[in-house]
C-alpha positions as protocol buffer text, in pm:
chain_id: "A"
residue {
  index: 1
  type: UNK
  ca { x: 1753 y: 1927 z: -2004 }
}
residue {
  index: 2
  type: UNK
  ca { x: 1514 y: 1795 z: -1767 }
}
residue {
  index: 3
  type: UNK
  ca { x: 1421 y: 1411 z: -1673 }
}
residue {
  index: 4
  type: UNK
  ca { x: 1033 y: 1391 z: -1629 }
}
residue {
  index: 5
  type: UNK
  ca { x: 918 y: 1061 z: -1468 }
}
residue {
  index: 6
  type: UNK
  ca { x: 511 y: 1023 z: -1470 }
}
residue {
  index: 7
  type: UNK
  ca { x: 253 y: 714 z: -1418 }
}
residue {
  index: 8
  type: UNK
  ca { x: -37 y: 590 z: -1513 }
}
residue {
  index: 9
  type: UNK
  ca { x: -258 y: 364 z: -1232 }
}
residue {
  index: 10
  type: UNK
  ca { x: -462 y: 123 z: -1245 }
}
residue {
  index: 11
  type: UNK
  ca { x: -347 y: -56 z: -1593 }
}
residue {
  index: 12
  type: UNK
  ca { x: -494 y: -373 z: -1616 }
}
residue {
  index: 13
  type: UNK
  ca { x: -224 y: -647 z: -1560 }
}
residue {
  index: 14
  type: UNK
  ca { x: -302 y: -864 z: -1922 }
}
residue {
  index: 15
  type: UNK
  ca { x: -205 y: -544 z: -2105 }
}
residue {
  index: 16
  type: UNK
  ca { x: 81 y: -336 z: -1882 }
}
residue {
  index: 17
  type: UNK
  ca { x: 360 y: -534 z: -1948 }
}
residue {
  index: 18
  type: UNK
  ca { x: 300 y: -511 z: -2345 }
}
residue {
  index: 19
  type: UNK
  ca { x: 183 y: -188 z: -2342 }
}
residue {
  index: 20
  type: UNK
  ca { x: 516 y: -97 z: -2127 }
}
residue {
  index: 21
  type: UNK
  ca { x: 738 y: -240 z: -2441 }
}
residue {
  index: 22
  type: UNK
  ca { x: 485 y: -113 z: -2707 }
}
residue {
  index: 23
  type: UNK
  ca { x: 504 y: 275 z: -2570 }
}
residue {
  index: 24
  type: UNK
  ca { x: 860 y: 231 z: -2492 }
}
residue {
  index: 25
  type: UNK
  ca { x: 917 y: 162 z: -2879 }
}
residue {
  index: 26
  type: UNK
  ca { x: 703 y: 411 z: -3008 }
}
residue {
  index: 27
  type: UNK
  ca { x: 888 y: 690 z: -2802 }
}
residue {
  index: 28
  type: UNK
  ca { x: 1205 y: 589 z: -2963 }
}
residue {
  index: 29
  type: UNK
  ca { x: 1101 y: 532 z: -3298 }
}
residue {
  index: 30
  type: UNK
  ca { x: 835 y: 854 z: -3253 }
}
residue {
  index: 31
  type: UNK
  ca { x: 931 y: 1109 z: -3100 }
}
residue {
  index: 32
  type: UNK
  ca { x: 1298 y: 1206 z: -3161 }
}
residue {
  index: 33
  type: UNK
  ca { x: 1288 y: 1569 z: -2938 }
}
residue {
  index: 34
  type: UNK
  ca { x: 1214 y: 1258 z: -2668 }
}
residue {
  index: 35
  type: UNK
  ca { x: 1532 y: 1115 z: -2515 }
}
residue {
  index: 36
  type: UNK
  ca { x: 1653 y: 830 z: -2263 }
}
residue {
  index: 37
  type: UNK
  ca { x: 1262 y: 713 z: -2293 }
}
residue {
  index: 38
  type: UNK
  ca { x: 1183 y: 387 z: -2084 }
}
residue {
  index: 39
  type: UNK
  ca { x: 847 y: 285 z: -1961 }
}
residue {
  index: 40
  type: UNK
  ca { x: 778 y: 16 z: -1766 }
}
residue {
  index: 41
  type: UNK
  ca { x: 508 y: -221 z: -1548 }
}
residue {
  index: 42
  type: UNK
  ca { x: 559 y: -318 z: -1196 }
}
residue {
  index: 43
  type: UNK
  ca { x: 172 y: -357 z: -987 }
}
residue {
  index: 44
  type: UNK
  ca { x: -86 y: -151 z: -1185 }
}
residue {
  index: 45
  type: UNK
  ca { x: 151 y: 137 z: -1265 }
}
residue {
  index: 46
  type: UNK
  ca { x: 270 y: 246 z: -1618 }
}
residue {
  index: 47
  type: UNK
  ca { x: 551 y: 444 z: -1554 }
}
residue {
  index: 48
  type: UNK
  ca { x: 737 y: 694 z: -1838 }
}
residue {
  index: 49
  type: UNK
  ca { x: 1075 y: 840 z: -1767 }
}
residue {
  index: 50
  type: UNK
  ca { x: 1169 y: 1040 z: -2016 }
}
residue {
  index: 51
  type: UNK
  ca { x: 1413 y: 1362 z: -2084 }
}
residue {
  index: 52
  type: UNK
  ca { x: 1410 y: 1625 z: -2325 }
}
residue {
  index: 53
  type: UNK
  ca { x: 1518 y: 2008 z: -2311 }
}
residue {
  index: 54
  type: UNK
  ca { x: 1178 y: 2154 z: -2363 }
}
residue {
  index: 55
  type: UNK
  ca { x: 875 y: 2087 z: -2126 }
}
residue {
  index: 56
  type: UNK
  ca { x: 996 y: 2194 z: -1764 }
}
residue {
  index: 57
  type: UNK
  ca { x: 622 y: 2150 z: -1650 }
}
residue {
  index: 58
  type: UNK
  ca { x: 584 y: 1814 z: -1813 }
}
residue {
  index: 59
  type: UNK
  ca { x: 280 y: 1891 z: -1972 }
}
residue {
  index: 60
  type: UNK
  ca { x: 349 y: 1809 z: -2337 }
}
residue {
  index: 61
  type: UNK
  ca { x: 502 y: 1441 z: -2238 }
}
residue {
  index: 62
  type: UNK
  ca { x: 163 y: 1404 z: -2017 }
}
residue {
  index: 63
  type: UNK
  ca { x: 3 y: 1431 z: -2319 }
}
residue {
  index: 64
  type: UNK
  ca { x: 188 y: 1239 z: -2526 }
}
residue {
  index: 65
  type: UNK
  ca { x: 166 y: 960 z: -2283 }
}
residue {
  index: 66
  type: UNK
  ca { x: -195 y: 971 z: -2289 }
}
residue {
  index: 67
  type: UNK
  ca { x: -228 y: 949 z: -2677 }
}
residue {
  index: 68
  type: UNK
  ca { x: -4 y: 619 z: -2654 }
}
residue {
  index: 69
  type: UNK
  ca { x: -230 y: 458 z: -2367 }
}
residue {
  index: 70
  type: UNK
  ca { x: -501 y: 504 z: -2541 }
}
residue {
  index: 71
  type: UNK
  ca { x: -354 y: 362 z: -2849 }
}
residue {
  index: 72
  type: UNK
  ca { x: -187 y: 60 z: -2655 }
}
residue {
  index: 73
  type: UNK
  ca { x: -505 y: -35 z: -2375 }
}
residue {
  index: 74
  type: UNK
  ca { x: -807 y: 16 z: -2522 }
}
residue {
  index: 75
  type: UNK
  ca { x: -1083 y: 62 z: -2340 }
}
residue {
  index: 76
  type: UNK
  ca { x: -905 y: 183 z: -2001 }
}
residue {
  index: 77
  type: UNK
  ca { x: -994 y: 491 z: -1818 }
}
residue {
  index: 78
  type: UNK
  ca { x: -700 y: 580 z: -1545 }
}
residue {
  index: 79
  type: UNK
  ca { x: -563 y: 926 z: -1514 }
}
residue {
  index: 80
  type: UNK
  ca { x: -163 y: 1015 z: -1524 }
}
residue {
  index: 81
  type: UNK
  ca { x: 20 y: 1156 z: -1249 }
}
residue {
  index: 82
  type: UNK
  ca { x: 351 y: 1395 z: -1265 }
}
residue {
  index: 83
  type: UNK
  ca { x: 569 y: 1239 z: -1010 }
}
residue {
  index: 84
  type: UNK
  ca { x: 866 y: 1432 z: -1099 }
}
residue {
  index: 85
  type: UNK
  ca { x: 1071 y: 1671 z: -1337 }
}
residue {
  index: 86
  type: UNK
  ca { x: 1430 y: 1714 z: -1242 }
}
residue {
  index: 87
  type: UNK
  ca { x: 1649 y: 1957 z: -1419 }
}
residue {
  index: 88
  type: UNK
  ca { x: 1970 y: 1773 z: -1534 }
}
residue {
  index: 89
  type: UNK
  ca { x: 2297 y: 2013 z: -1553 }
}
């Protein structure tokens, strides 16, 4: 299993904090091979934690992120960052 945390800067402040419950729900009522999901809002950063047994690179929750932000802040043109992916024992 493996606990990927990335972010998104930049996010306009009238639409993180919505966006950050709107994502958060969609992940949970989604995307079931998704677990623990939580994204929040704190200063211009969208920020996705997530863990799931699959994607040790994060690339397939990078994208998934993506297709959410641009279904939750429209128009918005910021780029998403890997901070981390821990393997869990």
């Amino acid at each position: 299993m493996y606990r990927i945390t990335l972010e998104c800067h930049g996010v306009p402040a009238a639409a993180g904090p919505g966006a950050a419950g709107d994502i958060t729900q969609e992940f949970r009522s989604n995307y079931p091979h998704e677990h623990n999901v939580v994204c929040t809002f704190a200063d211009g950063v969208l920020r996705l934690i997530a863990e799931n047994d699959y994607d040790p690179e994060g690339l397939n929750l990078i994208d998934e992120f993506s297709d959410n932000i641009c279904a939750y802040i429209a128009p918005f043109d910021g780029s998403i960052k890997l901070v981390s992916v821990k393997a869990l024992s």
